[in-house]
ZAMARGU-4260 file (C-alpha; in steps of 0.2 Angstrom, whole numbers, plus 5000, padded with zeros to 4 digits):
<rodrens>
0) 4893/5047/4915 | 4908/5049/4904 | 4922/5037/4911 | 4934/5047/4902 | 4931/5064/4906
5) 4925/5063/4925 | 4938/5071/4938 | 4931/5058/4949 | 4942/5045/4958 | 4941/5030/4946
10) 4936/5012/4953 | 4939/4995/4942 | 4929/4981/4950 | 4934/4963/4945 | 4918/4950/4955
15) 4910/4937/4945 | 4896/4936/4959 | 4883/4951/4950 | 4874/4955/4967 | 4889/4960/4975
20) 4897/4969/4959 | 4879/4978/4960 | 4882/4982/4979 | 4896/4987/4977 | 4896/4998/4961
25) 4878/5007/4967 | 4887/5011/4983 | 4905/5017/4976 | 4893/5029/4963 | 4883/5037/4977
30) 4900/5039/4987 | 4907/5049/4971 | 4920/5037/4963 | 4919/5034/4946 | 4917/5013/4941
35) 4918/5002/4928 | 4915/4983/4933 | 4917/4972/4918 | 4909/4954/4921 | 4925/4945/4909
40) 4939/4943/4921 | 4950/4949/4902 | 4940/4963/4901 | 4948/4967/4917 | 4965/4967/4914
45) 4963/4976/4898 | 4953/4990/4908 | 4967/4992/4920 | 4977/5000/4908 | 4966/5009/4897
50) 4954/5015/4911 | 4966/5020/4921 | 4959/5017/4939 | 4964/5022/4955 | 4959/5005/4964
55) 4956/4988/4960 | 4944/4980/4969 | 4945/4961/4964 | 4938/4948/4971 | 4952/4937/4982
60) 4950/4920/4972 | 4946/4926/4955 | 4957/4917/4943 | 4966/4921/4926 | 4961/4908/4912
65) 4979/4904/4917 | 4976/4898/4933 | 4984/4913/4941 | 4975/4925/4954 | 4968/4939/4944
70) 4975/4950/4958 | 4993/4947/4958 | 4992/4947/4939 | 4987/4965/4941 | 4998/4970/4957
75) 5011/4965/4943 | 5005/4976/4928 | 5000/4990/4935 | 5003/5003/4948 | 4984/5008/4956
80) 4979/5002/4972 | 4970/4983/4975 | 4960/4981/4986 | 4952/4962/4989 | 4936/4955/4993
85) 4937/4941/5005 | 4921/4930/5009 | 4915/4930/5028 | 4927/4922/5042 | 4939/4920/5029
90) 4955/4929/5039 | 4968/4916/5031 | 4963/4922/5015 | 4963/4941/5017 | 4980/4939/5026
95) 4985/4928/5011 | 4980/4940/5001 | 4991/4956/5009 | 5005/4944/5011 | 5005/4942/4992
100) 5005/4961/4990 | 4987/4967/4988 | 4983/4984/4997 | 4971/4980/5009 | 4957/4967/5012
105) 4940/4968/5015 | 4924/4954/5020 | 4908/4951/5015 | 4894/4957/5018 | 4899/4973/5008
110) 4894/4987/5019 | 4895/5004/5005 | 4900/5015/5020 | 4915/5003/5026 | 4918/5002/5009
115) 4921/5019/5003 | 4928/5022/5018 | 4944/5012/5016 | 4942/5018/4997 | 4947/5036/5003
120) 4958/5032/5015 | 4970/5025/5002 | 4969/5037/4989 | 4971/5052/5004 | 4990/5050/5006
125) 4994/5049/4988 | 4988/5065/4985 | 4996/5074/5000 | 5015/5065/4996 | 5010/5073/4977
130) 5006/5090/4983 | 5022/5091/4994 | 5032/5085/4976 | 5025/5100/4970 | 5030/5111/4983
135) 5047/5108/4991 | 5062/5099/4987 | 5062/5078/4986 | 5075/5075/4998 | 5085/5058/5003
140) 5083/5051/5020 | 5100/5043/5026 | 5100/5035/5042 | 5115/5024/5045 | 5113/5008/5033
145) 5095/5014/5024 | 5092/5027/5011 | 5073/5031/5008 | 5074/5041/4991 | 5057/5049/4994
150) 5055/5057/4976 | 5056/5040/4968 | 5048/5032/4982 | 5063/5019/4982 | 5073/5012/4997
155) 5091/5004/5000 | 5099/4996/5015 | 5118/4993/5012 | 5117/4997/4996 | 5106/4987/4989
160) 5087/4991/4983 | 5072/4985/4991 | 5058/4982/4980 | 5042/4990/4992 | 5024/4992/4989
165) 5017/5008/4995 | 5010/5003/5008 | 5026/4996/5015 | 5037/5011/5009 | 5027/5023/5018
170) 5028/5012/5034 | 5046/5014/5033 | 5045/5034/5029 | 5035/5035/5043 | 5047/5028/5055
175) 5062/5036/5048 | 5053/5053/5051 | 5056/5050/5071 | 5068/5036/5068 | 5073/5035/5090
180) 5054/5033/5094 | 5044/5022/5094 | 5029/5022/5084 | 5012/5013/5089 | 4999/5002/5076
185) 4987/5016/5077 | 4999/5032/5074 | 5006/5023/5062 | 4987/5018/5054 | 4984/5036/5055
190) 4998/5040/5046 | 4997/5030/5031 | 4981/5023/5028 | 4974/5041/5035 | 4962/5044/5051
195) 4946/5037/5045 | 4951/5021/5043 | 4941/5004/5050 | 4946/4989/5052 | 4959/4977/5060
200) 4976/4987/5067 | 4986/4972/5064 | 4986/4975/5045 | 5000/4985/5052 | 5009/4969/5058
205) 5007/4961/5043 | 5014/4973/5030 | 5029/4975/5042 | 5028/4958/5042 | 5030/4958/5022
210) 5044/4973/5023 | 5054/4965/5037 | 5056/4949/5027 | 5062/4958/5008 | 5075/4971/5023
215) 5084/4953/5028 | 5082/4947/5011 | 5094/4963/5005 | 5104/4965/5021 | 5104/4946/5031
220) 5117/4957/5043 | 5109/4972/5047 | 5092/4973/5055 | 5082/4988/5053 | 5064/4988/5061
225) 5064/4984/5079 | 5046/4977/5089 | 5045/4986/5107 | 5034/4971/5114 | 5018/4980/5120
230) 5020/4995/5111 | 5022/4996/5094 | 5038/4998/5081 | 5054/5009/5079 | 5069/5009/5069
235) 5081/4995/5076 | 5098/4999/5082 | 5108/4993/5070 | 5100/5010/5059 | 5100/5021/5074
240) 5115/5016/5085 | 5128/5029/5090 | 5142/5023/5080 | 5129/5022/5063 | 5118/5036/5067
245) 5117/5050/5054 | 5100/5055/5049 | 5101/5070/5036 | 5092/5078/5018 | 5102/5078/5004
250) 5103/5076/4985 | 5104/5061/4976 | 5124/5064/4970 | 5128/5068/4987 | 5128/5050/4988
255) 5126/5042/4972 | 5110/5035/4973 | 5107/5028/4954
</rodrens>
């Protein structure tokens, strides 16, 4: 197969163990990705830019000669997908591991099917947000404190930028689409990581986890996401409240978003 002329979604797979780079590599080809899985943890980050993949699969506790973890090192440089490979029972790590920024987590065993799975989930919304680009125009959401600039998939509260991932960007789009009601974990995995999804629902938790923190960070004042016990998640009152409330589309000099 030519790497550089196959329309295939592109994989770059970064374990040192070789029977679960095999696993892993003969089951992404028969599920119709292209891969490349360099055994040099180097070759890796040299191949995230000139291969240009769509994911990263990298092995949770695979270092740099640096002593830095190979996957934040990419998160950093590049802007594909990473998903980490965690070993069995290893809960604290894969929630580590999201904390930190990666994607999504997966154990071990590998199981191809679960594996491919999760694979297409994450490449399906990209490709529906870019086909909407190309079709209608990229408008601002303004609701009260927070702007979501949806073209350049930034957001602001008060003024100031949040620095997102995607997944947590389109956690917040998503509840800024029906910002009075109240979303719950599995609408909103249908939403963003698409309807075949498998795995834990609280992944949900712990990306809004992530957001929630870098939202205080920006604006200590003004909460935005509020938790309805029970439930699920909605936009809090400070966003939504009668006196804040205004939730339209509009161009970016309409309110000088730089």
């Amino acid at each position: 197969m030519d790497l550089e002329t196959s329309l295939a979604p592109r994989i770059l797979i970064a374990v040192t163990d070789a029977d679960l780079r095999d696993i892993a590599v003969a089951g992404l080809r028969a599920s119709g990705f292209c891969v490349s899985a360099p055994i040099d943890p180097e070759a890796t980050t040299v191949l995230a830019q000139s291969f240009s993949p769509d994911i990263l699969l990298v092995d949770a506790q695979l270092m740099t000669p640096e002593g830095l973890p190979l996957f934040k090192t990419l998160r950093h440089s590049s802007e594909q997908y990473v998903l980490c490979i965690a070993g069995p029972g290893e809960h604290r790590i894969r929630a580590a591991v999201l904390h930190a920024g990666a994607d999504d987590a997966i154990s071990t065993p590998l199981h191809v099917g679960e594996l491919a799975a999760r694979c297409h989930a994450m490449l399906r919304r990209p490709r529906q947000l870019q086909q909407r680009i190309e079709t209608a125009p990229i408008p601002l959401l303004v609701l009260g404190p927070l702007t979501m600039d949806l073209g350049r998939r930034e957001a602001y509260v008060e003024g100031k930028e949040v620095q997102t991932t995607r997944i947590e960007f389109s956690l917040l789009e998503q509840l800024c689409r029906r910002p009075t009601e109240v979303w719950t974990r599995e609408e909103l995995l249908d939403a963003v990581w698409g309807p075949q999804w498998v795995g834990d629902s609280h992944v949900v938790d712990v990306h809004l986890s992530n957001l929630r923190r870098k939202l205080d960070k920006a604006a200590p004042a003004t909460k935005v996401i509020h938790t309805v016990r029970g439930v699920g998640f909605r936009l809090a009152n400070d966003v939504i409240g009668p006196a804040r409330f205004r939730a339209v589309t509009e161009t970016r000099d309409t309110i000088g978003v730089a």
